[in-house]
Every structure is written in C-alpha cells, then in structure tokens.
C-alpha positions in Angstrom: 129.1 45.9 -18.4 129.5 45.5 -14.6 126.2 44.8 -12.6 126.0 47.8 -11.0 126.1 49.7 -14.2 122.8 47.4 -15.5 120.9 48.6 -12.5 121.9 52.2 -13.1 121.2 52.5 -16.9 117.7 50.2 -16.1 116.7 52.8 -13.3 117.6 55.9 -15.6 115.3 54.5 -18.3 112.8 54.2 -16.0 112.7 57.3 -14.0 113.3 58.7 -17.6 110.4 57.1 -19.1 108.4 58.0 -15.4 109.1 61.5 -15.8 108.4 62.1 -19.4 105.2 60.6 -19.2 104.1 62.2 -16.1 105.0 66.1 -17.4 103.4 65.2 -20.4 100.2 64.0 -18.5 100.7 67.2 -16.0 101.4 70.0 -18.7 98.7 68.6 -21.3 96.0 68.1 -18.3 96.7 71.8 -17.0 96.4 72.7 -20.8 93.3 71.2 -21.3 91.4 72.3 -18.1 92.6 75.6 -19.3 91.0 75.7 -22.9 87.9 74.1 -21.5 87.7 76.8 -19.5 88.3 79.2 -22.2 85.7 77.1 -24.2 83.3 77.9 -21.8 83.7 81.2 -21.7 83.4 81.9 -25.4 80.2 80.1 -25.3 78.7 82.4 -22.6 80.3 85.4 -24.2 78.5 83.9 -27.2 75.1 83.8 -25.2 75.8 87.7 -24.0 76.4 88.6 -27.3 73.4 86.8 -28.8 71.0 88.1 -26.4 72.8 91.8 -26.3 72.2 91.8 -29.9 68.5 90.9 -29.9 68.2 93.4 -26.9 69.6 96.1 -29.7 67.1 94.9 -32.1 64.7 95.8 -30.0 65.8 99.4 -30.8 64.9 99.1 -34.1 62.2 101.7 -35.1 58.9 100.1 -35.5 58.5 101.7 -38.9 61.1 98.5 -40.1 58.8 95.0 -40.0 62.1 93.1 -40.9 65.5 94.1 -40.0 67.6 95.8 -42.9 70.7 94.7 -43.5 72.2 97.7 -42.6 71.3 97.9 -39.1 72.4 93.8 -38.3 75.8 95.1 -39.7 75.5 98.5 -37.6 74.8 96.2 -34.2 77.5 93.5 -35.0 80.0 96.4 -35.4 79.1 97.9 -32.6 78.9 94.9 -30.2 82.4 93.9 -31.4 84.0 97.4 -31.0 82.7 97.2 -27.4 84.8 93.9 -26.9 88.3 94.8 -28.7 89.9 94.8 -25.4 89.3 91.3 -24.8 90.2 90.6 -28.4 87.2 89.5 -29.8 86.2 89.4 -33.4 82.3 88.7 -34.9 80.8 87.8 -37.8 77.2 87.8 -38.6 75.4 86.1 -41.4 71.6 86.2 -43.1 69.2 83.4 -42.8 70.8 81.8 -46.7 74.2 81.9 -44.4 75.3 84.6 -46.8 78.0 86.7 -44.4 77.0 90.3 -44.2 79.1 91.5 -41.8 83.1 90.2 -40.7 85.3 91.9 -38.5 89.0 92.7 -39.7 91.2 89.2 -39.3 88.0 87.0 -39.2 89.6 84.6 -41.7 88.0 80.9 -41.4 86.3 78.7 -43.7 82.3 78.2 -43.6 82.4 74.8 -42.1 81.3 75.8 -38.6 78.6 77.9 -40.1 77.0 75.1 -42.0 76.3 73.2 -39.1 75.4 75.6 -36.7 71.2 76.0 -36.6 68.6 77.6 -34.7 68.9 74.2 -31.9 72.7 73.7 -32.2 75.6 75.5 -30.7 78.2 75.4 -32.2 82.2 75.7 -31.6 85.7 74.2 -32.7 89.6 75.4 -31.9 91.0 76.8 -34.8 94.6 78.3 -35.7 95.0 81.7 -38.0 98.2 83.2 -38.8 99.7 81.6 -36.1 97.1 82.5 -33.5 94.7 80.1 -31.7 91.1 80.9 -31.3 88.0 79.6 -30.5 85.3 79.6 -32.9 81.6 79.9 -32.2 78.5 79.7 -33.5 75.1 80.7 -32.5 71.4 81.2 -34.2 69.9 84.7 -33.5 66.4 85.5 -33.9 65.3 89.7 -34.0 62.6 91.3 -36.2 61.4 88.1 -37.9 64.6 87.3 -39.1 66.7 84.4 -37.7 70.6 85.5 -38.0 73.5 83.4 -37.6 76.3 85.5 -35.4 79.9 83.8 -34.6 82.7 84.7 -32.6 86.4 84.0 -32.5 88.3 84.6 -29.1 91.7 84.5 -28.9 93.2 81.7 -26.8 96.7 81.9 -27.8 98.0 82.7 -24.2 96.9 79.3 -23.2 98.7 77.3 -26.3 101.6 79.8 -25.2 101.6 78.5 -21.8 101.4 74.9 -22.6 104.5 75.1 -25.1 106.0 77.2 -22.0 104.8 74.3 -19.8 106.8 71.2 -22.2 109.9 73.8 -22.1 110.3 74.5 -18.8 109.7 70.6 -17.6 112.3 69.3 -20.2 114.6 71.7 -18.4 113.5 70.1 -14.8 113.6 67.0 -16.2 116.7 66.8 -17.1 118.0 68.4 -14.2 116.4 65.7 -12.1 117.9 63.2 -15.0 121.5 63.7 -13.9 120.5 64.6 -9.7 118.7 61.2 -10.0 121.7 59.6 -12.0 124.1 60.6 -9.2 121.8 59.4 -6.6 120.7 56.2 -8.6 124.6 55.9 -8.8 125.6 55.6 -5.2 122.3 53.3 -4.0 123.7 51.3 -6.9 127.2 50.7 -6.3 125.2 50.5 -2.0 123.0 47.6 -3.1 126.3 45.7 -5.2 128.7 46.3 -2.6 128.4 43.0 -1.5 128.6 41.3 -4.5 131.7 43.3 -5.1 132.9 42.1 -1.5 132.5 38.6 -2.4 134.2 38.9 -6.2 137.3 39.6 -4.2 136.9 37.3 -1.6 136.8 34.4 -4.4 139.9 35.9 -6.0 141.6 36.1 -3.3 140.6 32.7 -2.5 141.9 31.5 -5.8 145.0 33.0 -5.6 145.6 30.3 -2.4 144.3 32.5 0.5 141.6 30.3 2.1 141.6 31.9 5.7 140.3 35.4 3.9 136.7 35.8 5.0 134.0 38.1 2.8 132.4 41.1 5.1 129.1 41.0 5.8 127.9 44.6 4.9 124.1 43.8 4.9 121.3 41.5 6.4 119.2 40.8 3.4 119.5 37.9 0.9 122.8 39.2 -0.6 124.0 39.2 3.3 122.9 35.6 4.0 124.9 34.7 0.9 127.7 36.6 2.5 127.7 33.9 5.4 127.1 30.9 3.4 130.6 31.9 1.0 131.6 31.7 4.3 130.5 28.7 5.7 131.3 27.6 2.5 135.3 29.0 2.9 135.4 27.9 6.2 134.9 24.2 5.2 136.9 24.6 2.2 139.9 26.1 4.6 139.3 22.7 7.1 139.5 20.1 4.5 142.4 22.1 2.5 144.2 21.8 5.9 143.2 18.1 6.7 144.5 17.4 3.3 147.7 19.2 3.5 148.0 17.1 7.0 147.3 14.0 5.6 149.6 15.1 2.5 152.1 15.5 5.4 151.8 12.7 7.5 151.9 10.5 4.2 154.8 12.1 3.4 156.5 11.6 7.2 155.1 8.1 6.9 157.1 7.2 4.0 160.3 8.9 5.2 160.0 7.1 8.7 159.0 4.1 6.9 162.2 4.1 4.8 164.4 4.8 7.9 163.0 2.0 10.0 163.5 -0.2 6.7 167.1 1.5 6.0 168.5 0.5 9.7 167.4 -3.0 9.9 168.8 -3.8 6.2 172.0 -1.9 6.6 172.7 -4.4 9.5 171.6 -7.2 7.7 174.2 -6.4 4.6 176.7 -5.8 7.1 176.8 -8.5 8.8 176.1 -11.0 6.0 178.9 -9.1 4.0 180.8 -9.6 6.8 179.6 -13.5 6.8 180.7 -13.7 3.8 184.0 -12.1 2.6 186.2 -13.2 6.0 186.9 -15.9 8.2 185.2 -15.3 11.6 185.4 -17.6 14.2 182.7 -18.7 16.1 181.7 -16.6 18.7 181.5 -14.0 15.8 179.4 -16.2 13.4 177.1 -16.6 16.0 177.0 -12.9 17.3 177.2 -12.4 13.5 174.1 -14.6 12.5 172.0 -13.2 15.6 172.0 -9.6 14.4 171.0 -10.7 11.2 168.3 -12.9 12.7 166.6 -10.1 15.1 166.9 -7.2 12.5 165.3 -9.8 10.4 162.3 -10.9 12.7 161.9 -6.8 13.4 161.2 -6.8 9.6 159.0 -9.3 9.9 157.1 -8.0 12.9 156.7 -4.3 11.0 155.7 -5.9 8.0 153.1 -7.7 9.9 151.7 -4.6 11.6 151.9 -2.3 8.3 149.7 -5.3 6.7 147.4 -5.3 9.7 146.4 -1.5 10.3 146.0 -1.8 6.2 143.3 -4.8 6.8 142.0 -3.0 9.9 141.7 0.4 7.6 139.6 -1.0 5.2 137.6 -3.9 7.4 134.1 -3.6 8.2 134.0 -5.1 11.9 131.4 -8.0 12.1 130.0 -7.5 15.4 129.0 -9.8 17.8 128.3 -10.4 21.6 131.3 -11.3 23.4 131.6 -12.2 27.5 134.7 -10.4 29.1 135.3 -13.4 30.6 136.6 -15.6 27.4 138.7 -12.3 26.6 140.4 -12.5 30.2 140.8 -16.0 30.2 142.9 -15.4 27.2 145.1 -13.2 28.2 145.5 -14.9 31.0 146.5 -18.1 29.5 148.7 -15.8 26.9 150.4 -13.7 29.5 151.0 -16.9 32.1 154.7 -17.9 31.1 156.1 -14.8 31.1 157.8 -14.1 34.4 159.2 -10.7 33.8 156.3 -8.6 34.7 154.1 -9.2 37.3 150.6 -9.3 35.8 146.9 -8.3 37.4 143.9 -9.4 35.8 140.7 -7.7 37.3 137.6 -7.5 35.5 133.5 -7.5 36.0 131.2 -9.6 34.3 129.6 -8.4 31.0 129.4 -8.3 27.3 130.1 -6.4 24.6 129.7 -6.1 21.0 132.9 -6.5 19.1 134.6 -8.8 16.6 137.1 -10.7 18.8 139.9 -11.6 17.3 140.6 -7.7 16.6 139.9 -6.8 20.2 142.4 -9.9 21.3 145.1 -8.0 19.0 144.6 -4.3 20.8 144.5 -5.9 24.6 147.7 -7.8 22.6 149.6 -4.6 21.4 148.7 -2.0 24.8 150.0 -4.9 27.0 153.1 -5.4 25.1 153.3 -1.8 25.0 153.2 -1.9 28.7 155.7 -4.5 29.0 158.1 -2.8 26.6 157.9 0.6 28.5 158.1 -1.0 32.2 161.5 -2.4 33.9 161.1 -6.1 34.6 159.5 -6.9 37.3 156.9 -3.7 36.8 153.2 -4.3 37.7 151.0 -4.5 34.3 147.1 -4.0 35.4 144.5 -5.5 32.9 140.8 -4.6 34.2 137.4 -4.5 32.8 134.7 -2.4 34.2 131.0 -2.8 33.2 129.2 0.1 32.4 125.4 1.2 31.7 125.7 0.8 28.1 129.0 -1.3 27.2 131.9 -2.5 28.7 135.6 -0.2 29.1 138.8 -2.3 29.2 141.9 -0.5 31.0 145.7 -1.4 30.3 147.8 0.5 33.0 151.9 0.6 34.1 153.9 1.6 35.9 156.7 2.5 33.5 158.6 5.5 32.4 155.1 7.4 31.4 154.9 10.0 28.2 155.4 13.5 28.2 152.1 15.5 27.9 153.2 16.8 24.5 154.1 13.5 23.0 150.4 11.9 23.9 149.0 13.6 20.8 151.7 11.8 18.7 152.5 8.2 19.6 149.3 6.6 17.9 151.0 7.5 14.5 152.9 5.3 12.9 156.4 4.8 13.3 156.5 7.3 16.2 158.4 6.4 19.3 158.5 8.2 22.5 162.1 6.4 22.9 163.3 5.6 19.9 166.2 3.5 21.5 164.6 1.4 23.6 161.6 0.7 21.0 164.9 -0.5 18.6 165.9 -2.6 21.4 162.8 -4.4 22.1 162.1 -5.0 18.5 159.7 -1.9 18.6 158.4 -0.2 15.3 155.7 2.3 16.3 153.4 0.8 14.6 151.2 -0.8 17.6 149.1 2.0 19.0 148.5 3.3 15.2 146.7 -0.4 14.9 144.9 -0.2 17.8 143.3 3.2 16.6 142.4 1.8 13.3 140.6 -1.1 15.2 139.1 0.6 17.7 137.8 3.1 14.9 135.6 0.5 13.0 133.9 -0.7 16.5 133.0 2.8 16.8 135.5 3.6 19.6 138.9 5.7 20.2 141.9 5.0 22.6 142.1 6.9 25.4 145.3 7.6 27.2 146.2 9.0 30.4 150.2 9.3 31.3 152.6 10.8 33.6 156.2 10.8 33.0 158.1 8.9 36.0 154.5 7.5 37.3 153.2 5.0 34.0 150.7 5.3 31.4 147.4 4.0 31.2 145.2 3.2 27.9 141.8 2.2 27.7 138.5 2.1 25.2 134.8 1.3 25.6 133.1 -1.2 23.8 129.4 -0.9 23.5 126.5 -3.1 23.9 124.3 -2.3 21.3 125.4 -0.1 18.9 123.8 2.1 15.5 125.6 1.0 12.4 126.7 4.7 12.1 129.0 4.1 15.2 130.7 1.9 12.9 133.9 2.7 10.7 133.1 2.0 7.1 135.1 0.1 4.8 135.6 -2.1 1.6 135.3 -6.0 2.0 138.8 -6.0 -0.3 140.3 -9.0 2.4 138.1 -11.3 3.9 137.8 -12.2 7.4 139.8 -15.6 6.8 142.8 -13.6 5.8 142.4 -11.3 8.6 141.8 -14.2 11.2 145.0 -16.3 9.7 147.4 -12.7 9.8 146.5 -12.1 13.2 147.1 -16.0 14.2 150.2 -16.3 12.5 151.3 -12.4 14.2 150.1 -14.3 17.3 152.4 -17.4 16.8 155.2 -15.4 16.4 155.3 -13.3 19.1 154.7 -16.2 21.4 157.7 -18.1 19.7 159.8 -15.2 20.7 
C-alpha cells in the first residue's frame, strides 16, 4: 500500500471515529436536555394537578367527613378531561394503593406506586405500545384521606426527534465522509509529493543518470531531506566522474605506456635482427649497436622514473630543515660541466622543511626539462626567493614555451608537448608527473607559467613549518634506503650520459 494511501485510510478512520462520536455526544445531549425538560414539566403539571385536585375537594359538601370514592373518581376524571389536549392521562389510588380510578391507555405496572409516599415524589420514563411517557407519582391529602394520584405525559415527540437526530447526522456524516475523503486525498498525495519526487530521483539515479537533481517542493523536514539527496547526488556525481577520469587516465596510461615501450623495442629487435642475420661492416655495426644502446638507456631512464613517481606515490616525506644554500651548491656543482646552456643561480638565504634528496630530484627533472626544451646556448635561471612562511624555488627558460591549452596536460605521464624532440633527447614524459607526486607529499603543487615563443617557467613553495595535514599520506611499503639508492643510481646515470 503506497504511503500516501496509509495517511488517507488513518485520517478517514479518525475523522470517522471524530464524527461519530461527536453526533452521538451532540444528538444524545440535545436529547437529554430535552426529556429533562419534559421531566420537569410533568412534575409541575404533577404539582398543578395535586393541588387543583385538593382545591376540588374543597368542593365537597360538608355533609361528607371523608371523601367517597365516587367523588375522588368524579375529580380525577374531570381534571384529566381538562388536559386531553396535551395528552395526559391520570390515575388515582386509595390510601391501601388500591387503584380506583385509571384513564383509558393507562397501562403500567404498580412499581412506581409502591414507592411513591406522602414525602417522595416520584417519576421514571416508561415505554407503552410503542409510546414514551413519563410517569409520575405524587401523595394527595383532601377530606382526611391521603390519595395517591399519577400521571403519564406523553414524550414521544422528543424520542422521535432524537431517532430523527441519529438519522439525519448519519446522512451528514457520510456526506462529510467522502467531502473529507476527497480533501484528505489531495493534502495527502500534497504532503507525499516529495517523497514521490525523490523515489524517482533514485530511480533515475539507478538507471545511471547521476546529474538528475530531486525538486525541492517544500521547506519542512521532508524539504531539507530534498537538499541533502542532493548534496548527497552531487557528491556521488563528482566522485563517479573522478573515477571515470581516473578509469580513463589509467586506461591512456597503459596505452601510452605500451607505445613508448613498443617504439624503443621495435628498434632494438631491428637492429639486433639486423646484427645478427647479415654481414655489416663497421660503420653500420657501430651505427647499428648505438641505436640499440640509446633506445636501451631510454628504457632504462623510463623505467627508472615509472619506479620513482610509484615510490613518491606511496612515500610519506620525512621532513626536515634544509638551508637553500646546500641545495644551490648542488646544483651548482651538478650543472658546472655542462657547457651547452648558460646557467644562473640566484637565490636568498633561508630554510625550508623538506626531505632533500626528493627536492634535489624535482630542481633535477624541471632543469632538465629546461634544458631539453631550450636551444643550446639558452639561458636556464635557477632562483630561490624567501618568503614570510617558506621558501619558493623558480626554474625559468627561455625555450620554445607551451601552449595555454597544453599546460593542464604535461604533468601526466607520458605526455609530451613535442613528442619528437622529447624522442630525441631521450624524453619519456614522465618527469613533471614525478615532480607533482613529490611535491604533493610536502604539501605543495607545481606551478607553471609559459608562453609559446618566450619560455616556460616552473616553480613550488616549500614551507617552514608545516601541519601534518599539509602532508600527502602514504604507506611505508619501500623504505627510505631504497628511495635514497634509486634516486642515486638515477643520478649516476644521468651524469654518465
């Protein structure tokens, strides 16, 4: 049974229940004031009667010490024939309660008469022949005798009424019933319209539509559960979409990954096929060997950065206060022999919290980047600028720059603004994807700033202190010695090349 249903069949019982037991209450109260009223009136007519029939007796001749018989039954006729318009009967009865006179249809048992005395009044509601009347009882005292007269008035117009009363309010009733159904009906199906609202939302939200969005029709607690379905959708719809990007970029990953492994190898078969099913002389052995020895070493190098944004993915950085100075002084030493680029190394004094050998490797790969994307000769600039609360390194050319919409794009891996020269340099495009998963666990990002024709220029700020919720968390499943010696042995080879 749907909801709104539940609250329609509970509010019909209840108005039903409300109603009945309210027209009863109504119809039986107006009945009952009624016959109290008619009870009192009986009594008085009972008093009038009483003392009109002692008045009579006073009429008596004085000859008679008692009152005969005949004349009590004489005045009791009388004083009911003087009343048959308001449809009174009377009886009359000696002092031994023996009856000696009873007007035509008084029918009722002796009951009231045996308890009626000369200090009780007496009454009850009786039913004869299917009439309703009210039975009284009085003590009369004339001529030395002490009579006991009762009256019956007919009430039946009021038990009429009542029964008229339950009719006519069963009609009303049930009138109201189905006006109140019909009413109860649409405040019903008002009040659930938001639960109804947010049963289709959640199908349609199962059925794969996640942007659909539930109306808010109301501002009460079924309305505030309207917004938090969705809140709750909207989140839902962001991490459905971050997952179908990082279901995506996985997926481009693996298919870049297996063309940047595809082209090396192909060269390296071909070439050693070539090795060895003919006869080369040796200018082409050599030429031979040396493509199978770069495309070789560019395996190595993209095997060595693949295992170094894993490490840096799921390292916890173990920070520590570092000068700028001893970072400098390294890549100064690093960066001395080569004599293609001219190099400038400006920096202020300060320190910074960071694990070092990780920070060498990203000044490492953004220089080298610079190199690779400047024409020998090219100015690289290395600075380091102290701030208020860390220290900001700066990495700038003066190379061939990145389009604007390609910025968003080159810290993934294996992307390459120039997929030709990267080849030709030994490139991967796995550098700047390194430097982001570094940078991440010292609570940093890489910021980049590039004009095409005018150079790039990359930086990131270290900080001085720092909350241990700036930090990228991770699992400890490589130590630090592993890191440490993959880094120096990455180091080693670059230098030897």
């Amino acid at each position: 049974m749907k909801f709104s249903f539940k609250i329609l069949l509970c509010m019909v019982i209840v108005m039903a229940l409300a109603l009945g037991f309210s027209g009863y209450y109504f119809v039986n109260y107006v009945f009952e004031t009624s016959l109290e009223r008619e009870v009192g009136q009986a009594l008085d007519e009972n008093s009038i009667l009483s003392f009109a029939f002692e008045t009579a007796a006073l009429s008596v001749p004085a000859k008679y010490n008692v009152m005969p018989d005949t004349t009590v039954e004489e005045i009791t006729s009388n004083l009911e024939k003087s009343g048959q318009d308001s449809g009174r009967l009377l009886r009359i009865s000696d002092e031994e309660k023996n009856i000696l006179y009873a007007g035509d249809g008084f029918d009722v048992d002796d009951e009231l008469l045996a308890q009626t005395d000369e200090s009780v009044k007496t009454y009850q509601v009786i039913e004869s022949k299917g009439k309703y009347y009210i039975h009284t009882g009085t003590a009369v005292t004339a001529l030395n005798r002490v009579l006991y007269l009762e009256t019956m008035r007919d009430v039946s117009e009021v038990f009429e009424e009542r029964a008229m009363g339950f009719s006519l309010y069963r009609r009303v009733m049930f009138i109201m019933l189905i006006v109140g159904t019909v009413i109860m009906h649409f405040i019903s199906s008002l009040l659930t319209k938001p639960i109804r609202i947010l049963t289709n939302a959640t199908k349609r939200m199962s059925a794969g539509d996640y942007s659909y969005r539930a109306e808010q029709v109301s501002r009460d607690e079924l309305g505030q559960l309207t917004r938090d379905f969705n809140s709750m959708a909207e989140t839902l719809e962001q991490n459905i979409e971050r997952l179908e990007e990082e279901l995506k970029a996985r997926e481009e990953f693996m298919g870049d990954f297996a063309h940047e492994l595809k082209t090396p190898l192909t060269a390296i078969i071909g070439y050693a096929d070539m090795l060895r099913s003919h006869r080369l002389d040796e200018e082409q052995s050599i030429m031979s060997s040396n493509y199978i020895y770069t495309e070789g070493k560019r395996l190595e190098a993209m095997s060595l950065r693949l295992l170094d944004i894993i490490v840096a993915g799921k390292k916890e950085a173990q920070l520590q206060k570092v000068s700028a100075e001893s970072v400098f002084d390294y890549l100064k030493d690093m960066y001395a022999a080569n004599k293609n680029m001219r190099f400038s190394f400006d920096y202020d004094k300060g320190e910074f919290l960071a694990e070092i050998n990780l920070i060498k490797t990203v000044l490492v790969n953004l220089i080298d980047n610079a190199c690779k994307a400047s024409e020998s000769g090219s100015k690289i600039e290395v600075n380091g600028y102290a701030l208020d609360d860390g220290y900001r390194f700066a990495v700038k050319d003066y190379g061939i720059g990145i389009p604007k919409e390609e910025i968003n794009k080159i810290t993934k891996a294996f992307y390459m603004v120039d997929k030709s020269r990267a080849r030709k340099n030994n490139g991967a495009g796995l550098g700047l994807a390194l430097c982001v998963e570094i940078l991440k666990i010292h609570g940093s990002e890489l910021e980049i700033e590039s004009e095409p024709g005018s150079g790039s220029c990359f930086g990131f700020v270290l900080k001085s202190s720092i909350a241990d919720k700036d930090i990228g968390e991770a699992g400890n499943e490589i130590s630090d010695k592993d890191i440490t010696k993959i880094i120096e042995e990455k180091e080693e080879n670059t230098n030897e090349d």
